[in-house]
N, C-alpha and C positions, 0 to 999 in steps of 0.2 A: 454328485461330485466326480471330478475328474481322475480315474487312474493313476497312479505313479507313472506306467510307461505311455499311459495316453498323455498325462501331461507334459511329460521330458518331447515325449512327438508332437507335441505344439510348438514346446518354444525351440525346437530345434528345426520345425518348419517356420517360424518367425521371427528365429536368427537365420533361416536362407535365405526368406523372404528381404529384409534387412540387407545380405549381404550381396542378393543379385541385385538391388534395386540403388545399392551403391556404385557398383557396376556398371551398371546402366549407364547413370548419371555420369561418371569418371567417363566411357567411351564417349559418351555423347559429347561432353565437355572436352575433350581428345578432339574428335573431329569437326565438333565447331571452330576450336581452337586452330586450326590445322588450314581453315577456308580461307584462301586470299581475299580482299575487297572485290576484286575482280579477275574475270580468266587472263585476262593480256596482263595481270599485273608481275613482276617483275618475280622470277622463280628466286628459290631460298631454303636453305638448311631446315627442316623442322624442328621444332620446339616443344616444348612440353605446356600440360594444359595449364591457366592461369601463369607460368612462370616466364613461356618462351625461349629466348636463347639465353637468357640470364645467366645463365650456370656456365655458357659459354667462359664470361669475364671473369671466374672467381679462379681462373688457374693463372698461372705466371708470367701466358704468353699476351702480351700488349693485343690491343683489340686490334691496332691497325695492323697488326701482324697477322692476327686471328680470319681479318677482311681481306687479307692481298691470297689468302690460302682459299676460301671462300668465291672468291672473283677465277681462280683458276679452273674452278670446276662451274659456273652457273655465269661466268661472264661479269663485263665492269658493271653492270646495274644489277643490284641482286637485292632482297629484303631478306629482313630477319624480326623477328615479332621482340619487344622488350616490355615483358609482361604483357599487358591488353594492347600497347601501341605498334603497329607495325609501321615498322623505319625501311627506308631504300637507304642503300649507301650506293655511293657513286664512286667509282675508281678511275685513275686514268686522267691525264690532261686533256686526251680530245673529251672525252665526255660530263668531267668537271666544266670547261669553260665552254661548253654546249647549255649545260644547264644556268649555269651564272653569266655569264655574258650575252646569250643569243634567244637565253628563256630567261633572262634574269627577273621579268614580273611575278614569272609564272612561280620561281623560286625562293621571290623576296620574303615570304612570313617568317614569322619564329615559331618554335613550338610552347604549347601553354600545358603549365604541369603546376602540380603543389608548389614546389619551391621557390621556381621563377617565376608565379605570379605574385606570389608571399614576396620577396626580395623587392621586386620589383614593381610594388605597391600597386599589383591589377595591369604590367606591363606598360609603367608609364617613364619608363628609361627609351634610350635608345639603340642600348643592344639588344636587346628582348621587345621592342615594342612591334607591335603591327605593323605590316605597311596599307598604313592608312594617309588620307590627308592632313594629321594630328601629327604623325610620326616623320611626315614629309618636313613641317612647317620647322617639327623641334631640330631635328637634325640639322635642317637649314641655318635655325639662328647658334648650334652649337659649333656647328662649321663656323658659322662668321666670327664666334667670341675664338675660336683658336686662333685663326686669322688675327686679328685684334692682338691676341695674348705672344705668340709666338712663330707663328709660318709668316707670318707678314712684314715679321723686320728680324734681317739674322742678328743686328747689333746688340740689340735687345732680348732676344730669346738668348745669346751666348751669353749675356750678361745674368741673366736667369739660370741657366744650369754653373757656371761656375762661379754663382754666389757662395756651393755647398763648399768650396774647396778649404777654407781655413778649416772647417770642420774635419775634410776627409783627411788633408798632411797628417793632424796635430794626431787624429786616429791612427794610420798608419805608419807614422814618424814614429809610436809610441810601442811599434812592437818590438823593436828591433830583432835579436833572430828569435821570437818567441811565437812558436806556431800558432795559427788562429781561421778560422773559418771565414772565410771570404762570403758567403750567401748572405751572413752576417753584417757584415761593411757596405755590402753593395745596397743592401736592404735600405740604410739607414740614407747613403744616399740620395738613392730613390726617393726615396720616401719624404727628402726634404726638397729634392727638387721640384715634386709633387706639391707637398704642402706650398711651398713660393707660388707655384702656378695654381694653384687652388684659391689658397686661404691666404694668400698675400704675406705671409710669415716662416718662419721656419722651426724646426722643433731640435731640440740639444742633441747632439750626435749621442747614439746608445741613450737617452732621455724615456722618461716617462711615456709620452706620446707616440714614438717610437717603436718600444715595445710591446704598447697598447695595441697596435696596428699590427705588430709580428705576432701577439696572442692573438688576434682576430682572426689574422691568416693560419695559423694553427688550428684555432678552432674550427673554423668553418672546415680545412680538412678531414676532421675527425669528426664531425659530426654528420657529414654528405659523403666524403669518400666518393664510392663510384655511382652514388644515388639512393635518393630515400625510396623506400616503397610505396610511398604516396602519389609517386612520381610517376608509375609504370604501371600501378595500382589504383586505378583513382580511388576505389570506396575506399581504398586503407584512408586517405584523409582526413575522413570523418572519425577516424579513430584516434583518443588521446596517445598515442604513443610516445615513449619518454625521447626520443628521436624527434619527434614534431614540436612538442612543448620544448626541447633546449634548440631548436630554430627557431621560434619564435621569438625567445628568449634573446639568440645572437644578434637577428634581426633586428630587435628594441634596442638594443646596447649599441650594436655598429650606426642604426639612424640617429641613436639619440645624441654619440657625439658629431655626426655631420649637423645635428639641428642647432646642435650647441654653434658652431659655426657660422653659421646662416644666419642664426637671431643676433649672434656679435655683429656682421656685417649690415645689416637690417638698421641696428640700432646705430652705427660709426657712419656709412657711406651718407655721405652731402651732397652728391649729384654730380660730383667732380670728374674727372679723368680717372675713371676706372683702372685698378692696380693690378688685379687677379680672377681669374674664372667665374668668382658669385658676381663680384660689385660687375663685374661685364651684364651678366644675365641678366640680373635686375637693374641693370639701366634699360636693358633691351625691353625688358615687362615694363619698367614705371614710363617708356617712350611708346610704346602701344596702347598702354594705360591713356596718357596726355592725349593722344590723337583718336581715340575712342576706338581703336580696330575692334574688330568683329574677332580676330583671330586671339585676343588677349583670353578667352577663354580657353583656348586650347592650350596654352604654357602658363599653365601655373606654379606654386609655389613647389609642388608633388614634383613639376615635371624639373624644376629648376635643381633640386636636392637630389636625383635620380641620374642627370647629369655630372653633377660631381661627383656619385657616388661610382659612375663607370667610368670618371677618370682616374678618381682617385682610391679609389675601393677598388678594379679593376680585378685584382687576385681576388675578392670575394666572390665576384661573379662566378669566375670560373668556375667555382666549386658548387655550383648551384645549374649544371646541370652537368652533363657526361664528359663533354670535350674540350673545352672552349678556355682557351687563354685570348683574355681581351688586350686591348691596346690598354697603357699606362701603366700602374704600379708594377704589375705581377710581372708584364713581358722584360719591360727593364732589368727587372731585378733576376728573373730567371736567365735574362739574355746573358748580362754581366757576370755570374754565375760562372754559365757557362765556357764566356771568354778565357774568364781564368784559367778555367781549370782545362782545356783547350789547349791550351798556351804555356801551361806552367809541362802537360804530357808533350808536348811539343815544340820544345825551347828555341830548335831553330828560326820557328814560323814567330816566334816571340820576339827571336833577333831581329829577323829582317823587318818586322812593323816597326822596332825600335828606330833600327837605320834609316827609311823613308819617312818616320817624322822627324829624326835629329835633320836628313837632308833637308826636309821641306821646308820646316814651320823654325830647325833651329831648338835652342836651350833658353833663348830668351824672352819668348812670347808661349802664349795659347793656342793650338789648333783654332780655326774659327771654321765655317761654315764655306769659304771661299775656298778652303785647303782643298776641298772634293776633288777635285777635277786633278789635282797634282799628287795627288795621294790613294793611287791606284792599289796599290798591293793591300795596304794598310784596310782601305773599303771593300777589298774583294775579300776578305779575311774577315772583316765582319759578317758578310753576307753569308760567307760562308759557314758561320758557327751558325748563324738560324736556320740555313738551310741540314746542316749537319745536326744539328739537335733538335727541330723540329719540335717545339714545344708543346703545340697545340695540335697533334698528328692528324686530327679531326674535326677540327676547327670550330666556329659555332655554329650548333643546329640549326638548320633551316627547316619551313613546312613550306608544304604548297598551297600560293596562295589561290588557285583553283586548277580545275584537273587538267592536265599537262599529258603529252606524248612526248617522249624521247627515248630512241635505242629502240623500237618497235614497240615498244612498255606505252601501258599505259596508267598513269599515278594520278590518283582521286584527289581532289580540295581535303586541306588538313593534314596530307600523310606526313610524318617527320621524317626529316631527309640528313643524312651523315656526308659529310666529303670529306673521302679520306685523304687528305694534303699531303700522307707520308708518298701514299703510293705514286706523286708526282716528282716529290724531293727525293727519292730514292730509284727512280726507275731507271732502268740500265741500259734503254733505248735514246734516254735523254743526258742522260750522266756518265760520263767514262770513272769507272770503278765510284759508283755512288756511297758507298760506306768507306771509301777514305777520305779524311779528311783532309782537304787541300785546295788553299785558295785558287791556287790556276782555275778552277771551275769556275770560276767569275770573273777569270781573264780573256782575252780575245788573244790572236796571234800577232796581235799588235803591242800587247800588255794595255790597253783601255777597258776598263770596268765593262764587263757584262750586265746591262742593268735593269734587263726585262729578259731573263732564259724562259724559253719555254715552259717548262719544269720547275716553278719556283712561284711559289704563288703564297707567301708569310702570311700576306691582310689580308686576302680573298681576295674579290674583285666581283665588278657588277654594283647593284644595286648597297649590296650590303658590305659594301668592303670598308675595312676598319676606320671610322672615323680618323684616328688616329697615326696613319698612319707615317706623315710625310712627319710630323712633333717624334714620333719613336725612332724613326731612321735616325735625324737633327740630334736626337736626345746621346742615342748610344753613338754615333762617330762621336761626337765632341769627348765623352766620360772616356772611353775605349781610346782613343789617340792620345788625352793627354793621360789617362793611367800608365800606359805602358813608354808612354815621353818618357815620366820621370821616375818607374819603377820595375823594377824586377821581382816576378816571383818565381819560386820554386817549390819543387817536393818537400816536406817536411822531414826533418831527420827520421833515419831508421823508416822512408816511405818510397825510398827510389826505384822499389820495385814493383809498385802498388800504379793499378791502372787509375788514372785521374780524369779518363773521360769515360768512365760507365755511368749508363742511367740506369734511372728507376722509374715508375711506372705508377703516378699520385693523380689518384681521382682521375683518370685516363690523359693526365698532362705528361711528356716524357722530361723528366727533372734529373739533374744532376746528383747520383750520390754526393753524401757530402763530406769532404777529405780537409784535415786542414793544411795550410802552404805556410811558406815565408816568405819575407817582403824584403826589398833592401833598396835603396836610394840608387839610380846611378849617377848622378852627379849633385 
């Protein structure tokens, strides 16, 4: 048998043994961790082993802030590791629309993660989907049903967004000076003018449905935030964790009432003149059905429901991966958000939109779509809260869809790709004084709308720029000129001191603190 001090010198040689061999593994794991994919590939802050630059994002300072600091020392193409994934972010307008525009194949993919294949039922949307022949065809026929639904006739799409109005007066009429949260009103909205172009209906203003939709966008907040670990982790997937299981959970609840939708539709539509975004799509499917196409397998029912889901789900997307405010619900409602509270810190700029649509359009009619061209200040003022709030600072992930040269760099097939949108909407080369807010920025010396700045890139552009794009411009002029036609808001008592355009910084989208105003009639 073993000594007392012989044995204490074993296990104190086999707690070293133990403790270098941990060692070991932690350096080894360090400087694996640490290896780019390749030498030319894009220099970058180090990271910690398994973690990355994670730790970067969990302090105050917004990431696209964290990236414009980052790009001053290593240049506008720089990578940062996000857990096992190493991301390029790209800065800068010459070398964002280098990469989107001039390599835009090379940049068309999405990235594939826990979340957004889960959401996104195996990537068969078309924010998230491949660029494949599949993802060409759907996009194609969803292009056409917008067309159909609303870019193709202004009479008709005007008539579509200011169905919601008896609803939104009777709301607003009903506060008189009683302070209330505008994200709140615009939501509801949104949400109906959503639902008209969706689902052919609309839902009670503050209703049921409604709020069903604002839980959802809550939820998915809180439950993603700035990303699950599964995400950046892949083995974590395979692990039940109470984070994965109430995703799943969201997931089943948010499809099951779109499916609820789709089977009403399924079972009412006759084949007739199609009302709304489903009965469009499945005329499209039951006419490629009738004519035997080859391509009826590639849009099915997954791909149909996936569609609606990123028109009208939109805010959920975002939150299912790091950056990314898509076209529809969410932009709307954050954009309108923002107007307000813009507007209510900035009363003058509130005055003069008021005066250019009393000039224009008058107290007796609706702004319509033809107002554009005569209603310069009023459009440069909208442009300018997106560009000034910059919602989506980061826009939607891109990967590469095979290996790519740009900047001297060279980026491998699959790398995930960041574009940082603020560092174009804020840069001081392109912007005279970029963080004040002022629509001159969208004016010429002529006063004619600025309508393509250099610097100003909201949808992206290229291969993957927001389906959505020209219905969301349509959508906010029309809400935004006749809001402010026939209303005025302001600071809320006891708040005239209080800044009403601070953001915040949710699930890496920049959103509007939320302040409440008052509202009053002006005529």
């Amino acid at each position: 048998m073993l000594g007392l001090a012989e044995s204490s010198g074993v296990v104190a040689n086999s707690t070293s043994l133990v403790l270098v061999s941990a060692a070991t593994a932690l350096v080894g794991l360090w400087v694996w961790s640490q290896q780019k994919p390749r030498k030319d590939f894009p220099p970058g802050p180090k990271g910690w082993p398994v973690l990355g630059n994670i730790l970067e994002f969990m302090s105050d300072t917004p990431p696209q802030i964290i990236f414009l600091e980052h790009a001053k020392k290593y240049g506008d193409i720089f990578s940062i590791r996000i857990g096992q994934r190493w991301t390029v972010i790209l800065n800068g307008a010459t070398v964002i629309k280098e990469a989107l525009l001039k390599k835009g194949i090379e940049f068309a993919n999405r990235p594939s993660s826990f979340s957004i294949d889960l959401f996104s039922e195996g990537g068969k949307d078309i924010v998230f989907g491949q660029f494949t022949p599949t993802w060409k065809l759907h996009r194609k026929l969803a292009y056409s049903a917008f067309r159909t639904l609303a870019t193709g006739n202004n009479e008709r799409f005007e008539k579509l967004v200011y169905s919601i109005l008896p609803g939104l007066i009777k709301h607003l009429d009903s506060k008189g000076s009683e302070p209330f949260n505008p994200k709140t009103t615009m939501a509801s909205s949104i949400y109906n003018i959503l639902a008209t172009m969706c689902f052919g209906k609309q839902f009670e203003f503050d209703g049921p449905e409604v709020k069903f939709w604002m839980r959802m966008s809550q939820q998915g907040i809180e439950l993603v935030g700035n990303g699950l670990a599964a995400d950046f982790i892949p083995i974590m997937k395979h692990i039940p964790t109470p984070a994965v299981q109430k995703l799943k959970k969201f997931t089943h609840e948010f499809y099951g009432a779109i499916n609820k939708e789709m089977e009403e539709h399924k079972a009412s539509y006759d084949g007739g003149e199609p009302k709304d975004l489903i009965e469009i799509l499945l005329q499209i499917r039951q006419e490629m059905e009738d004519e035997g196409s080859e391509d009826m397998t590639m849009i099915t029912e997954t791909h149909i429901r996936q569609t609606v889901a990123d028109v009208f789900g939109g805010m959920i997307a975002v939150l299912l991966h790091i950056s990314c405010i898509v076209s529809g619900t969410d932009t709307s409602i954050f954009t309108m958000h923002w107007s307000v509270g813009l507007l209510v810190q900035y009363p003058e700029i509130q005055a003069k939109v008021a005066a250019e649509v009393d000039k224009v359009v008058g107290r007796d009619r609706l702004p319509c779509l033809n107002d554009r061209d005569n209603l310069p200040y009023t459009t440069a003022t909208l442009y300018e809260v997106i560009r000034y709030s910059t919602i989506a600072p980061l826009s939607v992930p891109h990967a590469t869809s095979k290996e790519v040269e740009i900047g001297g760099y060279t980026i491998p097939e699959g790398t995930w790709v960041l574009v940082n949108l603020y560092s174009m909407h804020y840069d001081e080369k392109l912007w005279d004084e970029p963080h004040k807010f002022q629509p001159e920025h969208f004016l010429d010396e002529t006063g004619e709308v600025r309508l393509h700045p250099e610097g100003f890139l909201p949808f992206s552009t290229g291969r993957r720029v927001c389906l959505g794009e020209s219905v969301a411009k349509a959508e906010l002029l029309l809400i935004f000129s006749w809001l402010f036609q026939h209303y005025k808001f302001s600071k809320a008592p006891g708040m005239e001191d209080e800044e009403y355009a601070e953001s915040t910084t949710v699930a890496f989208g920049n959103m509007l603190k939320e302040k409440d105003v008052v509202v009053e009639k002006r005529f």
